[in-house]
N, C-alpha and C positions, 0 to 999 in steps of 0.2 A: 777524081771524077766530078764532072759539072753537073748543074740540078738538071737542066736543058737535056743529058743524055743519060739520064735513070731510067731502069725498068722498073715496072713493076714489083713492089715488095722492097726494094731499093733507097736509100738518103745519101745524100750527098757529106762529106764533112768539111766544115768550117777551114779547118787551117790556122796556121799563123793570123794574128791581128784583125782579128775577126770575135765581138761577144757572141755567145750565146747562150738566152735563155731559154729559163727550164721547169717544168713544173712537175712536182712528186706528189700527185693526188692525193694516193694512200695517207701522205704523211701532215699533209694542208701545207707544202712548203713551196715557196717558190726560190727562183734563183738565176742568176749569171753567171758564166765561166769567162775564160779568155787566157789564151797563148799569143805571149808578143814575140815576134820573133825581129824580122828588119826594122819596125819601127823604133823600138826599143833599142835596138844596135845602132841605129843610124845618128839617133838623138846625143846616144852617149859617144860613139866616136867623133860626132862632131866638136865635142866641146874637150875629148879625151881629159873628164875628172880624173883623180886618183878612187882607184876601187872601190872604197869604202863608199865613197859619195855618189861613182855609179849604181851600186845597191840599192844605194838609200832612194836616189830618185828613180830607179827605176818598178821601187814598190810603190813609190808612189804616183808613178804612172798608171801601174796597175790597178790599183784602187781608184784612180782617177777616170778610167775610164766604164768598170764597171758602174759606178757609181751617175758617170756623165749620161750613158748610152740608155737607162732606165728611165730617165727622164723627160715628159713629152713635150717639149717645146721650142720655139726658133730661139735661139742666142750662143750663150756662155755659160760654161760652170768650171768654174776655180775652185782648183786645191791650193792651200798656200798655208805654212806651216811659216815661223817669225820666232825662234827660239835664242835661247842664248848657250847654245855649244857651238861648239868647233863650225858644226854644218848648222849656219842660221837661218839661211832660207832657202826653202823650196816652192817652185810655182809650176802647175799642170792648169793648163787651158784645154779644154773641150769644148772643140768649136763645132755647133749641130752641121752637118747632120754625124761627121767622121773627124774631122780636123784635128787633131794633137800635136801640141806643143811643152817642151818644160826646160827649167832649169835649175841651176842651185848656185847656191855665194856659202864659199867656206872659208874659214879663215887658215890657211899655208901652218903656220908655226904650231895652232894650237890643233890642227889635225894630228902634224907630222909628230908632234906630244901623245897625243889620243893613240898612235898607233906605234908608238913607242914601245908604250906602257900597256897595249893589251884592248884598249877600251874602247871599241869600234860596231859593239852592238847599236842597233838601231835607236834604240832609249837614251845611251850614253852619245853617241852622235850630235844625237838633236838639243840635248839638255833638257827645258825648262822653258817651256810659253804656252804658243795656242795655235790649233789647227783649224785654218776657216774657210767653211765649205759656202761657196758664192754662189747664185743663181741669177744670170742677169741676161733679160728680156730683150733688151736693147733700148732704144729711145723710146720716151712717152710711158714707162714702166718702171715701178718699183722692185731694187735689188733685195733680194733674200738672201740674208746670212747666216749661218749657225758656225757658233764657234766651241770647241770643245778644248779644255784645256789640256796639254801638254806635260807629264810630269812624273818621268821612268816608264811610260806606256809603249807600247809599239803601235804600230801603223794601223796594225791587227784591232788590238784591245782600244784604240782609240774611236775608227770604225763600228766598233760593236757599240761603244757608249753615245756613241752619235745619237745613231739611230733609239738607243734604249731611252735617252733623255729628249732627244728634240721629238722623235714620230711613235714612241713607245712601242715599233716592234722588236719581237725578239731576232736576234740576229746574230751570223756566226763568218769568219771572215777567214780566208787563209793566202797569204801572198809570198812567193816566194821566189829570188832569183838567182841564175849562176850565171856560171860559162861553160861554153859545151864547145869541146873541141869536135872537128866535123870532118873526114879527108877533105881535103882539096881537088880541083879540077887537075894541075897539074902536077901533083903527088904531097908527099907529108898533109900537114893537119893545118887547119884555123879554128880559129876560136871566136867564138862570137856569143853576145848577148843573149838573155832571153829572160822572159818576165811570166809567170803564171798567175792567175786571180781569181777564185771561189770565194762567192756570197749566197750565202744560203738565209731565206728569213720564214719565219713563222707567221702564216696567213690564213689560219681560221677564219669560218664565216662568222663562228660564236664571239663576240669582243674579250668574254669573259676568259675564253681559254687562253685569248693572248695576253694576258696580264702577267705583269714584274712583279719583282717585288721593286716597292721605292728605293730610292736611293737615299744615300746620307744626305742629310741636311736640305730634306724636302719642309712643308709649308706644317707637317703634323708639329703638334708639341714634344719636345726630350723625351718627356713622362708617358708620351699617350703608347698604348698598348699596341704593337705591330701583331696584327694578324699573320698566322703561319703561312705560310705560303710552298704550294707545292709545282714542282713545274710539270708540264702538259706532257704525257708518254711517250706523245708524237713526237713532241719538239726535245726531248731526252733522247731518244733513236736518232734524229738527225744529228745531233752533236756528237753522238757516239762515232755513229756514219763520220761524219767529217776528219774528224779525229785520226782517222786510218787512212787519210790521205798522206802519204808518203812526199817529200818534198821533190821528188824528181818526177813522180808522177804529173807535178803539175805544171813543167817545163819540159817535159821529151816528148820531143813530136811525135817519136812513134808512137807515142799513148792517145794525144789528141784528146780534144775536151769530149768530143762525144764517148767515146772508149773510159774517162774517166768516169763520166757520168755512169754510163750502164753500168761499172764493176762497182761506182756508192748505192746505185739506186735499183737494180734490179729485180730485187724479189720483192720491191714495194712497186715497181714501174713508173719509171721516168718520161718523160715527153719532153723532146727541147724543140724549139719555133728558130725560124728563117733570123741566120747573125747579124750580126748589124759590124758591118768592115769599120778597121780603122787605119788614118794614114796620120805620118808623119807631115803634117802643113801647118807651118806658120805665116800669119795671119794679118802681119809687117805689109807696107806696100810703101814703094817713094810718096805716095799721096801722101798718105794718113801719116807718114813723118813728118811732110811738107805741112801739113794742118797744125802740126804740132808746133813746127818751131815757126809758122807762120803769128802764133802768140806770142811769142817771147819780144822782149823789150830792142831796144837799139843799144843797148847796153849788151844785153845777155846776147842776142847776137855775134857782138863781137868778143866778147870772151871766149866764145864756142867757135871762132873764126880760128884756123893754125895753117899757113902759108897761102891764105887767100880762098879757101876752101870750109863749109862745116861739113864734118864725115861723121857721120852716125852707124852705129855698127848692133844691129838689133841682139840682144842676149840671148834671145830663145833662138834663133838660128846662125847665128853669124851672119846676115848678110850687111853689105854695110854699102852706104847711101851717101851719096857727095853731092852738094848744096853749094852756088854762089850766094855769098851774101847780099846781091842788089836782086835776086832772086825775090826777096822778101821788103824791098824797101816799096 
């Protein structure tokens, strides 16, 4: 049902590929949902990884986009993950107002090892580096970086210490993906993609009630004495709350973010506001190649020349671009 034809007493639901935020008064929390459904299917069949590495990037889509769509300004925000496992990089472009884009580089041998041998959890995957959350304005502005290191965490627990170290709210994260087989139009089953994403954070008006505890190896001395520290009842019931979200809850359409929402937050009363869509578009154009290799030397030019032709074939979408070399002279 569209907003345009509601009655009275009536809300419309989001859908596929659509966030939507949310605020739990009673509780001082606020938050984003989000069901990916084609976008998240389209990305990954386009580039058809091996499973493992659909997973992987399609939580971090997930997380890429609650994270991007929160944010009020024109540009970019980059997820990009630089590890040394099997799956070494991952990159999600959120282009304002809706745009997504991503992809991944794994290395064939030591996946087809990893999943040999059993070792295909998201931590083991990735290995060992850093995940770096970008913020970029466009020209005439400075980029914002936060990076958080990498190191047996998941996507999940990575997320949480983002926010706990760089903006010190408390924060709680839940991503999760499968495949759901569906009938078909003309009989048996298909299976396709889908990506779920619940961020819920702690937003008192009091500063004090949102306080952490520090982390290892902040600015105190070894010796000096850490104050107990208790956490806030509100923010203990959300976590509880979160907790009993079920992982198919947050990928079956028949549930839908809002339906999710009302069974965590009901007896405390939820409010969720107008989503914010998202599309699979990348962001590539013959131009902005052309800009590109309009740098390159008289040298590098022709290295990149193969039967009289340079062919560019962009990673985040596959489309791929053919170039004369006098094009450029």
């Amino acid at each position: 049902m569209t907003d345009e034809h509601l009655e009275l007493g009536e809300f419309g639901f989001a859908g596929d590929d659509a966030v939507v935020p949310f605020e739990v008064s009673g509780l001082d929390a606020r938050g984003r949902a989000v069901q990916l459904g084609g976008l998240v299917e389209n990305i990954l069949a386009r580039h058809a990884y091996p499973e493992p590495v659909s997973r992987l990037l399609a939580e971090m889509i997930a997380l890429t986009v609650l994270l991007g769509t929160s944010l009020k300004f024109n540009g970019k925000f980059i997820s990009q993950t630089r590890t040394d496992g099997p799956v070494d990089l991952l990159v999600v472009d959120f282009t304002t107002p809706s745009g997504v884009r991503a992809y991944a580089r794994y290395d064939e041998d030591r996946l087809a090892a990893a999943q040999a041998s059993g070792a295909i959890s998201p931590e083991e995957l990735l290995g060992r580096g850093s995940l770096a959350l970008t913020v970029d304005q466009g020209e005439n502005t400075q980029r914002y970086q936060g990076i958080v290191e990498l190191s047996g965490a998941t996507l999940e627990e990575v997320a949480e210490s983002y926010f706990r170290q760089s903006e010190q709210i408390p924060t709680t994260v839940r991503l999760t993906v499968a495949r759901i087989a569906r009938r078909a139009e003309g009989g048996g089953f298909a299976e396709s993609w889908r990506a779920g994403g619940l961020m819920v954070q702690f937003l008192p008006q009091s500063p004090e009630r949102m306080r952490m505890p520090d982390l290892p190896g902040g600015d105190a001395p070894d010796d000096a004495e850490v104050p107990e520290f208790e956490t806030d009842d509100a923010w203990t019931e959300v976590q509880a709350l979160v907790e009993t979200v079920e992982d198919a809850e947050l990928v079956d359409p028949d549930v839908g973010v809002e339906r999710l929402l009302f069974r965590l937050f009901h007896e405390r009363g939820v409010r969720v506001f107008p989503p914010t869509p998202v599309v699979d578009q990348c962001s590539c154009s013959r131009e902005r190649i052309g800009e590109v290799l309009a740098g390159f030397t008289e040298e590098e030019l022709k290295e990149s020349t193969e039967d009289g032709v340079i062919e560019v074939t962009c990673e985040f979408c596959s489309e791929s671009y053919t170039f004369k070399p006098e094009e450029f002279e």
